[in-house]
FIDRENDO-5752 format. One record per atom (N, C-alpha, C, O, CB): x, y, z. Coordinates in steps of 0.001 Angstrom, whole numbers, plus 500000, padded with zeros to 6 digits. Glycine has a CB too. Layout:
BEGIN
XYZ
...
This chain:
BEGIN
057277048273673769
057922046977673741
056940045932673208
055983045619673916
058433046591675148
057163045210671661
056667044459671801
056619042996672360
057704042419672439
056537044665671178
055228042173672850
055198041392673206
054249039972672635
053021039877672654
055140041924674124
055198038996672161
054429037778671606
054643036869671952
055744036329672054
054416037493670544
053173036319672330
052804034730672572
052433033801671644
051773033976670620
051805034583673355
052998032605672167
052979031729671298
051382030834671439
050826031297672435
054355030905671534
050637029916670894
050148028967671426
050077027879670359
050727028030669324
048981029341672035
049165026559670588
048868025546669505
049917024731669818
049086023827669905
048831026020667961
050957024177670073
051786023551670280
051186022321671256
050332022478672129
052787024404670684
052116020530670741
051257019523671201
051839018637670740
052739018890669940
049947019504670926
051580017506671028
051878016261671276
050843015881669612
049657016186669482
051345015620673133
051562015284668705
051026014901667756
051456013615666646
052673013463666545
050953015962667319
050927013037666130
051279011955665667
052180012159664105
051888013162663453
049953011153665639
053155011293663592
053739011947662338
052914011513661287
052600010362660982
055235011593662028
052647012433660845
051601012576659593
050646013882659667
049912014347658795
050564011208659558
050915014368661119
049459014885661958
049478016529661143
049691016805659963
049671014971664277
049152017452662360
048293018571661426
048320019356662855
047720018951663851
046433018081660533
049226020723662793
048777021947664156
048945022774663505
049643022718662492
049552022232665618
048163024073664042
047942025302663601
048556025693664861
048106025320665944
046482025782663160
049937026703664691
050771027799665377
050108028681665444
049659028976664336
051913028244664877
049526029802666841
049439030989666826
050645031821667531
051420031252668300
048243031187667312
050767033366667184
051605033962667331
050584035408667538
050322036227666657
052686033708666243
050106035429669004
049516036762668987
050372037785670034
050833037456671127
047895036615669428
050457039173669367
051269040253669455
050563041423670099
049446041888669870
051767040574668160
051560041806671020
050796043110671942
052028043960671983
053120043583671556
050121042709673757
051690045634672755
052186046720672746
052698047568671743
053195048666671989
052822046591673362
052560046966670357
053029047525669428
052020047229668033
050892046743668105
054457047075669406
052732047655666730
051861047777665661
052344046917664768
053402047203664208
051705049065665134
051553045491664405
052193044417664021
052510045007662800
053728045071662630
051488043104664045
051898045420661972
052475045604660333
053455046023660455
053952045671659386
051859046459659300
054241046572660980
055469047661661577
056661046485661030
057531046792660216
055459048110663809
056493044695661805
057331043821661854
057399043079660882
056269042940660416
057254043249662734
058345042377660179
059008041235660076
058361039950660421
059157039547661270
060041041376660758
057656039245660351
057637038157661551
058015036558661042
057846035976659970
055981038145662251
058669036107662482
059075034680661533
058639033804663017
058327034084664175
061260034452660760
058853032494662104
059086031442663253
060195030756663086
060933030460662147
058058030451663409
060145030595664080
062219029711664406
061841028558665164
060713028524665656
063773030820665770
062640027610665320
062459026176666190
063623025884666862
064637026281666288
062142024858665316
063856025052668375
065156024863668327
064847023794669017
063962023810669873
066168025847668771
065716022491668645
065479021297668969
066549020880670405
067623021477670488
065687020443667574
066266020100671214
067261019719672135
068732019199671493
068787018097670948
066609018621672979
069872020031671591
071103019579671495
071633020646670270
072826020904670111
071132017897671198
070446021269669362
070956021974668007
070439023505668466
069704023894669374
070130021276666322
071243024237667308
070763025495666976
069661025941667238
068913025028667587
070809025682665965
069106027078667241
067676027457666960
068053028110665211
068977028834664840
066941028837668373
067141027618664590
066878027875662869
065724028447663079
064929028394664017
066749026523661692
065738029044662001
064840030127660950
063723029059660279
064218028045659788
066012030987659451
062193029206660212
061710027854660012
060796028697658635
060873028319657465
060747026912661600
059935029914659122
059653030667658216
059348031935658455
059187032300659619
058884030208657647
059231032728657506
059312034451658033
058110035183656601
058021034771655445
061671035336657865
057581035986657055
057046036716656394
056517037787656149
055308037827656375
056719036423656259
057230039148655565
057355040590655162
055987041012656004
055029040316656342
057360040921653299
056276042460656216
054886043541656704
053613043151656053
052678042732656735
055085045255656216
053529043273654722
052300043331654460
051861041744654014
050705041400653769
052096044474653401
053157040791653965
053174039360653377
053081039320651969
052663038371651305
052073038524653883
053404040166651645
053526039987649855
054993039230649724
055488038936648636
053578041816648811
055580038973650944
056861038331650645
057084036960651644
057017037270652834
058079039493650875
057324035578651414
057301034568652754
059275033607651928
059952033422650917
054983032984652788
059188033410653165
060555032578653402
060388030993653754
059502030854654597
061375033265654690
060824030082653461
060616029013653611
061910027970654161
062324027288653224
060050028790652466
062426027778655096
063474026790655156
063200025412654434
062143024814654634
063754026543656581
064314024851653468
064054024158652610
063371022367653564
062533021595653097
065558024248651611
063876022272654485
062874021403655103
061732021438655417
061202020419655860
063093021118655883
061113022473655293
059518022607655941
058887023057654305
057669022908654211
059249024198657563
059475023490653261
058965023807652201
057945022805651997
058264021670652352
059883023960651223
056451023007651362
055563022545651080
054445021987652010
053293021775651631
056005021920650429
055000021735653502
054619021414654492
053893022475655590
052928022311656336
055612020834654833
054755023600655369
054329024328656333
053604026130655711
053998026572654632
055755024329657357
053038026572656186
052552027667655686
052050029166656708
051175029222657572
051458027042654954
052744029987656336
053010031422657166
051655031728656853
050932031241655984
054303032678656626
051416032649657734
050220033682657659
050504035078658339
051542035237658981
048917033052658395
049797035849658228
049412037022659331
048414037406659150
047860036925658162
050103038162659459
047660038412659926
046140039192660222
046611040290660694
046501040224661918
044997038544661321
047173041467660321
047885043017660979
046583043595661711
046653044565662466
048555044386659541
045222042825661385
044437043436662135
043681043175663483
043040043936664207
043805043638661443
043922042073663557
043651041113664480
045354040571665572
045513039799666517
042896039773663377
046234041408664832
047460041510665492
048089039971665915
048628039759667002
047198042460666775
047898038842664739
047903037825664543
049119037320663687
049429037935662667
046798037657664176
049966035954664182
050305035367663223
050523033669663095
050596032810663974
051285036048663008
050575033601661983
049965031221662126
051156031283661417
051830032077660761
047997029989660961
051153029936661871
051989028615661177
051101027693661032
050545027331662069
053206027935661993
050663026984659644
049994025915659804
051246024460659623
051917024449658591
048689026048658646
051406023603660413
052073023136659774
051502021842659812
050820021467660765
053254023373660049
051875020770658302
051388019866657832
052565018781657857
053744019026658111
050785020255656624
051922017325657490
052764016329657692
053944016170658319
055017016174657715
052948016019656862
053827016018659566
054828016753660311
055463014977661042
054930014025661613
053970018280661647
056791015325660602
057764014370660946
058337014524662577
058150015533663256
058945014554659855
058881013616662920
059261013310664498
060524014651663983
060035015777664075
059935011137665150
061438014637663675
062382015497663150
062017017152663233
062763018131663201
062570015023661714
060646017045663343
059670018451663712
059901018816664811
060076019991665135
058169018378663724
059939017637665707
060023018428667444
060702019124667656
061866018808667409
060310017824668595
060481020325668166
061259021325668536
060361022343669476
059154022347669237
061857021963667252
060798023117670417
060126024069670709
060267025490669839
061358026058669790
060392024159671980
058636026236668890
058691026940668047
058618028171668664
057786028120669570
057902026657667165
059189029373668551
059366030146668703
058550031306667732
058724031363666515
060447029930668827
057979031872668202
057508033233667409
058499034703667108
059344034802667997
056264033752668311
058548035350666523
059908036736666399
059316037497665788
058480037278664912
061439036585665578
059753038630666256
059697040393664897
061040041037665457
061755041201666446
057854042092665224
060788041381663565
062038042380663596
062101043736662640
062024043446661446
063295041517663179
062193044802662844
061571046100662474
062058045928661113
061170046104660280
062021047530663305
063260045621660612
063772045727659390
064447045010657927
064751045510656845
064299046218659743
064501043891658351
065513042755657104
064119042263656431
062902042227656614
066753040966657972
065240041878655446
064299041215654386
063891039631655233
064561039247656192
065290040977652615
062656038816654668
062344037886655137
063414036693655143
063494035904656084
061266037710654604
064345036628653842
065538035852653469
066427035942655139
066447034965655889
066471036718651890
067113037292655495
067767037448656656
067097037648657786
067929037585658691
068534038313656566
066100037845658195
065651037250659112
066209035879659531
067098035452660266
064509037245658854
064821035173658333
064861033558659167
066631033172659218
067267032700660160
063786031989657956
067182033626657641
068860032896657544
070130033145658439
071092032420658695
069493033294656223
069853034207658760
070854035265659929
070065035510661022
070679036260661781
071343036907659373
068578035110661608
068372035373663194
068365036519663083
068813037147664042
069335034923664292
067927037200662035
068265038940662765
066905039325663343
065956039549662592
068770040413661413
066803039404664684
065533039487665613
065818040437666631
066906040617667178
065122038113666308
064668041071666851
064004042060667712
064121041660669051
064968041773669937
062592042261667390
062593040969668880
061455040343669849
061488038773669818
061488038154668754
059893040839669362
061517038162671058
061277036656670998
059755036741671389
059037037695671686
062303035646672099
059508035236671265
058482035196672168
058727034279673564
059609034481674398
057316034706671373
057748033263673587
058063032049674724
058314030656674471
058565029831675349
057003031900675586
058260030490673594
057895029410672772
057286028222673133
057267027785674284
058815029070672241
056743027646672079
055771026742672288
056206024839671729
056631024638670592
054457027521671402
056074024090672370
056504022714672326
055623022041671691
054425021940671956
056732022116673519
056524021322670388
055825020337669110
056502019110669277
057674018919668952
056071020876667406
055826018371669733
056399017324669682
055981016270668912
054771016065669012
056512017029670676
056588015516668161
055274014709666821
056295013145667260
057449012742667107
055404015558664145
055084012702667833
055550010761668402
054578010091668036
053406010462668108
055705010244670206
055011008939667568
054420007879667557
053563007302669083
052961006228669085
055495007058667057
């Protein structure tokens, strides 16, 4: 069973700057899928970004495009979000995911998920 924690999540100013971690236990990260999702008080939880086994492939929801940036480490059983200039419209609690099989597109676009994690609270205030 895998299991992922979130951390980095915080109270930050809009303009500001956090680095998401997403570290993964009981299983073999390259194996997954992995994305991050957000879900704000009152809305959906969305697909924010996702990116293939080996990351030769990343997904971008067109609001966070340019702003935000996927990573992984399969060896260090690691995965980031850096995210940049980050608007009040950001807050959300982010969520970490794997999923053994979809492309990065259906993942984040269709939720098709495995594993949650716990997620972690961004809140960007003035």
């Amino acid at each position: 069973q895998l299991q992922l924690v979130e951390s980095g999540g915080g109270l930050v100013q809009p303009g500001g700057s956090l680095r998401l971690s997403c570290a993964a236990s009981g299983g073999t990260l390259s194996d997954y899928v992995i994305g991050w999702f957000r879900q704000a008080p009152g809305k959906e939880r969305e697909g924010v970004s996702c990116i293939s086994k080996r990351a030769y492939d990343t997904y971008y929801a067109d609001s966070v495009k340019g702003r935000f940036t996927i990573s992984r480490d399969n060896a260090k059983n690691m995965v980031y979000l850096q995210v940049n200039s980050l608007k009040p419209e950001d807050t959300a609690v982010y969520y970490c995911a794997a999923a053994s099989s979809p492309t990065v597109q259906r993942m984040c676009v269709s939720t098709d998920v495995d594993y949650w994690g716990q997620g972690t609270q961004v809140t960007v205030s003035s």
